[in-house]
C-alpha positions in Angstrom: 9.2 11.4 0.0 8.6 7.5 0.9 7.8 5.4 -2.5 6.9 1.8 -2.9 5.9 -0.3 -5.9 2.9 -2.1 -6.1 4.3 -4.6 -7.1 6.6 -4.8 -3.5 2.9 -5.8 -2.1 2.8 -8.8 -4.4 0.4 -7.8 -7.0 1.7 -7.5 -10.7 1.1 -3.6 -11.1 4.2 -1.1 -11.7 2.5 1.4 -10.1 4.5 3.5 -7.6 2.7 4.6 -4.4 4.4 7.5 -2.6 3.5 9.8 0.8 5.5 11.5 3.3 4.9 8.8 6.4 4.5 5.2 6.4 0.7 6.0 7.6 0.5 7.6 4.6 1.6 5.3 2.0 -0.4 2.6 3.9 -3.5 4.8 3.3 -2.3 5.9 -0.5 -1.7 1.8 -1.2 -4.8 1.2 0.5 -6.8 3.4 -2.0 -5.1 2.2 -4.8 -6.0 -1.5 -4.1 -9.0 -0.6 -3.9 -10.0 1.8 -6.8 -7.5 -0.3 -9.4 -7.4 -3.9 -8.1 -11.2 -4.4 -7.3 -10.4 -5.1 -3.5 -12.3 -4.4 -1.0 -11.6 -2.1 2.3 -12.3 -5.5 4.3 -9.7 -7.7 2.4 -7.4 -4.7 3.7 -8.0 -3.1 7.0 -8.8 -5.2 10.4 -10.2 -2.1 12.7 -9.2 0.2 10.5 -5.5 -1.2 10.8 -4.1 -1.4 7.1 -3.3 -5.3 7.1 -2.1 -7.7 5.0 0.3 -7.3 2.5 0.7 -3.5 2.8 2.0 -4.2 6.2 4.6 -6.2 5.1 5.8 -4.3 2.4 6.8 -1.3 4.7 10.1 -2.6 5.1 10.7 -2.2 1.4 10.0 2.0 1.3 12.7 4.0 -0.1 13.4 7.1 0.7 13.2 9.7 -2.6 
């Protein structure tokens, strides 16, 4: 299992996102940003690409 903070993205949230593949904890931070930070699916896919911060938070998974 692949976890990563929230926070990590560089929003001030503790919450821990976790999925099996990096596709998948794109898609479970995506969600999250969206249904708890107000954001929406246009501040964070570009052609349906997960972008922005999420992206560059993928070097920060850990593996649980």
């Amino acid at each position: 299992m692949l976890t990563l903070l929230c926070r990590e993205t560089g929003l001030d949230c503790d919450y821990v996102i976790q999925g099996e593949t990096e596709e998948e904890i794109l898609k479970n931070a995506a969600e999250h940003a969206i249904k708890v930070h107000g954001m929406q699916s246009e501040d964070i896919y570009l052609d349906r690409i997960p972008a922005n911060s999420l992206c560059h938070s993928i070097p920060k998974l850990e593996d649980k």
